[in-house]
C-alpha positions as CSV (number, residue, x, y, z in Angstrom):
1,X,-37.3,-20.1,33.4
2,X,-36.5,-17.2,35.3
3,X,-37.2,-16.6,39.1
4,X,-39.2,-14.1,40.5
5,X,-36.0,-12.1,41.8
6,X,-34.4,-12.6,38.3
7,X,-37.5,-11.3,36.5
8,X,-37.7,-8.4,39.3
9,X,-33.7,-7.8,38.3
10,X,-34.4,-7.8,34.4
11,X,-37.3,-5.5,34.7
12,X,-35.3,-2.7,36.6
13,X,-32.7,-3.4,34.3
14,X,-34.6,-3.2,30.8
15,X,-36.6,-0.2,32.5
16,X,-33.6,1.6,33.4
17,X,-31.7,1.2,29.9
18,X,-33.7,4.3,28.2
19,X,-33.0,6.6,31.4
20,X,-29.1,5.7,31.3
21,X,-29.4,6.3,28.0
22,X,-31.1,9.7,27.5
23,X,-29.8,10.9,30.8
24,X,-25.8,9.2,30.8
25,X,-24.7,7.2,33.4
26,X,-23.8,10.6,36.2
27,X,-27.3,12.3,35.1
28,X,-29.4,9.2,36.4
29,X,-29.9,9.1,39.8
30,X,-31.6,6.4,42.0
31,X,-34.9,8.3,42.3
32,X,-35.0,8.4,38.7
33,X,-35.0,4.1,38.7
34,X,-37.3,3.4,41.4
35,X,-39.7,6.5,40.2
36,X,-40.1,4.5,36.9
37,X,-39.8,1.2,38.2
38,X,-42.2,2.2,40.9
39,X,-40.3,-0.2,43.0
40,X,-39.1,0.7,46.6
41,X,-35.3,1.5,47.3
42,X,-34.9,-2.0,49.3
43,X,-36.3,-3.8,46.2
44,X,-33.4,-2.3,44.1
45,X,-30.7,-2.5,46.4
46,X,-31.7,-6.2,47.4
47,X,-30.9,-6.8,43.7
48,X,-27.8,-4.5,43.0
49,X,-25.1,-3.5,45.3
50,X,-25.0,0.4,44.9
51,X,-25.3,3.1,42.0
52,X,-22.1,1.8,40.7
53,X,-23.3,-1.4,40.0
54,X,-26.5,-0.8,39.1
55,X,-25.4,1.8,36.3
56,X,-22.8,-1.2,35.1
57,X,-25.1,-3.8,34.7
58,X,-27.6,-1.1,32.9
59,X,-24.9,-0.5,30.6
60,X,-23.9,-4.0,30.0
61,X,-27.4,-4.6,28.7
62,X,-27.6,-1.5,26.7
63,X,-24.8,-2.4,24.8
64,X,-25.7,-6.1,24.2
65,X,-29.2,-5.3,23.2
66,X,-28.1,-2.8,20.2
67,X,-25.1,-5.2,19.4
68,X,-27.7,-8.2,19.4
69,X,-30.1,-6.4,17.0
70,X,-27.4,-5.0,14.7
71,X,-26.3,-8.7,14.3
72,X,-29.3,-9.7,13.1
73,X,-29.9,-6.8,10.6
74,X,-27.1,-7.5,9.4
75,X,-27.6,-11.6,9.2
76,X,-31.2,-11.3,7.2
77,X,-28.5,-10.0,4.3
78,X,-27.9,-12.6,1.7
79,X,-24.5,-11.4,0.3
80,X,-21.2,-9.5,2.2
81,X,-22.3,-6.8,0.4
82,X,-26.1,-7.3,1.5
83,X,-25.1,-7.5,5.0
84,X,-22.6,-4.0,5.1
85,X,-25.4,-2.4,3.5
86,X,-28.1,-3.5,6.2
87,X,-25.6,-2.6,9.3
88,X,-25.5,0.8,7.3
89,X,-29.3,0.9,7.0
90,X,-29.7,-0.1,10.6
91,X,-28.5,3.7,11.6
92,X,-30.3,5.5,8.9
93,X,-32.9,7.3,11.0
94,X,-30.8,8.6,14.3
95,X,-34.0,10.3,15.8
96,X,-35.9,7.0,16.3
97,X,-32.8,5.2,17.5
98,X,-33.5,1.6,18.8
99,X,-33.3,2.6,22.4
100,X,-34.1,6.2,23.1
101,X,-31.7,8.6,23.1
102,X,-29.5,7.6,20.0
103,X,-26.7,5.4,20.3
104,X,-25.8,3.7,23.6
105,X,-22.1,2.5,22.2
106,X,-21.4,6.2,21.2
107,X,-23.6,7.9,24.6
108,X,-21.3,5.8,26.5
109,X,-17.9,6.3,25.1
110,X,-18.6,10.0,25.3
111,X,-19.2,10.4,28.8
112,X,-16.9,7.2,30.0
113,X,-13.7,8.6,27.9
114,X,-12.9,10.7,31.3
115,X,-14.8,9.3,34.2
116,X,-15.4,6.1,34.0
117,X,-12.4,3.9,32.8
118,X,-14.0,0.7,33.2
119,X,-17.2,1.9,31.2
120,X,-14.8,3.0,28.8
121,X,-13.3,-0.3,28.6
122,X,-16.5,-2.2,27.8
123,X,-17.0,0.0,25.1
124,X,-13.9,-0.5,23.7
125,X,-14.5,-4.3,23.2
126,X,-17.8,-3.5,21.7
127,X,-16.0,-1.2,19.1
128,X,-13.1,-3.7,18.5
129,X,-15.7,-6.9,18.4
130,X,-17.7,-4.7,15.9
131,X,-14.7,-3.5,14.1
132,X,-13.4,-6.9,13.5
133,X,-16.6,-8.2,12.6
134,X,-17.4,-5.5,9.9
135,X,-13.4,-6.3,8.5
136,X,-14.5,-10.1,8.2
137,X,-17.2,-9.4,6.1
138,X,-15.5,-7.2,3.6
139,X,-12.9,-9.7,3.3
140,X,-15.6,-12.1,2.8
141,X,-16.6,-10.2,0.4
142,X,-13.7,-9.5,-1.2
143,X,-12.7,-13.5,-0.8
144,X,-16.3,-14.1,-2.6
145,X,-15.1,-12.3,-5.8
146,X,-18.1,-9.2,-4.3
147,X,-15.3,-6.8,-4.0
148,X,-12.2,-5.5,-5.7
149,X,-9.1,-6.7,-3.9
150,X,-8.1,-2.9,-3.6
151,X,-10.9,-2.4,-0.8
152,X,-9.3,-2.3,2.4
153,X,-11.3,-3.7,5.2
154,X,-10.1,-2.3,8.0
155,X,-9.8,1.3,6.3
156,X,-13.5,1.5,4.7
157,X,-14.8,-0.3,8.5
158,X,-13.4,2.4,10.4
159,X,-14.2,5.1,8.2
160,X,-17.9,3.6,7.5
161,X,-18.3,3.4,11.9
162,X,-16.8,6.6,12.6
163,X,-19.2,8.3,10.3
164,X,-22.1,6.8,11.0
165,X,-21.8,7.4,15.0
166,X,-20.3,11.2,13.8
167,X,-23.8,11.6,11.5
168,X,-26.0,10.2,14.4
169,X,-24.5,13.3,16.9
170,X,-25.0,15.5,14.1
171,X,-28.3,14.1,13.2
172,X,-29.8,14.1,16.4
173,X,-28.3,17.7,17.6
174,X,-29.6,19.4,14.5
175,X,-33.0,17.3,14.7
176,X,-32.7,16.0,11.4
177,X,-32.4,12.6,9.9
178,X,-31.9,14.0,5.8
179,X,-27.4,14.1,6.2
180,X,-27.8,10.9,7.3
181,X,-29.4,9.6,4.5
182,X,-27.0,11.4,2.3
183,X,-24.2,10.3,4.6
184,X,-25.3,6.1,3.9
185,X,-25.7,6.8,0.0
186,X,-22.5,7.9,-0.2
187,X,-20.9,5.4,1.8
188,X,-23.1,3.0,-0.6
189,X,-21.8,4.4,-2.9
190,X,-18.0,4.0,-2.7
191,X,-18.9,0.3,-1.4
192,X,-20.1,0.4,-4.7
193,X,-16.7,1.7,-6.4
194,X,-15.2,-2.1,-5.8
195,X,-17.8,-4.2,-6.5
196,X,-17.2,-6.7,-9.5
């Protein structure tokens, strides 16, 4: 059960995951928390040190909650093959992203790459943790007789990631969610070139 304070905490948190999101982490300002929090700047600074902080912690959660609810679009799939098809499904409309403002791993990486090493860092484990985790279920799949032994994990992972997160930029700039579609049939598709 949580405390009051810790409640208080999760609700500027959760409230100010959109924001960071939509905004980035140098376009949100504190005005911009405590106007949708409605909370007064003592309230937020009796739960977070400064900005800094703050805008870590937001990002933190960000990145768990779309990790968390890729994981379990992927778990409801009953085969390897089931389960690389539903992460791919879980991106197929870019416009109406999970949290809004598209993709919090990409968003981040974006503006972290030059400003904000440790930012950048955290979403390098997310990318790495997701990598690895995409690899282990081709090679399930290829292990569970689902896929040709010619399928390379670790190629078709990082191809399948790097275009999905590419078509959601494109997607989203052009206001558009049709490529994307295209974009998952086709990686369907070759998925489908090594199934048995």
């Amino acid at each position: 059960m949580l405390t009051k304070a810790e409640k208080t905490k999760q609700f500027i948190l959760e409230t100010a995951v959109p924001l960071y999101n939509e905004k980035g982490i140098s376009g949100v300002n504190i005005d911009d928390v405590l106007a949708a929090t409605k909370l007064t700047k003592g309230c937020l600074y009796g739960h977070f040190e400064n900005k800094e902080d703050l805008s870590e912690q937001v990002i933190d959660l960000a990145l768990r909650m779309v990790s968390d609810k890729v994981r379990l679009a992927v778990s409801k799939g009953k085969s390897a093959k089931n389960k690389v098809f539903a992460f791919m499904d879980f991106y197929k409309d870019p416009i109406q992203s999970y949290i809004p403002g598209g993709c919090p791993i990409f968003n981040t990486a974006v503006e972290a790459d030059d400003n904000y090493p440790g930012m950048k860092q955290k979403v390098a484990k997310v990318f790495r943790a997701g990598q690895e985790e995409l690899v282990a279920l081709l090679q399930e799949g290829i292990d569970n007789k689902e896929f040709s032994d010619k399928l390379d994990p670790a190629v078709f992972a990082f191809k399948m990631v790097a275009a999905i997160e590419g078509g959601i930029v494109m997607c989203r700039t052009m206001d558009t969610i049709k490529p994307m579609f295209g974009l998952i049939k086709n990686l369907k598709a070759e998925l489908d070139q090594y199934s048995l």
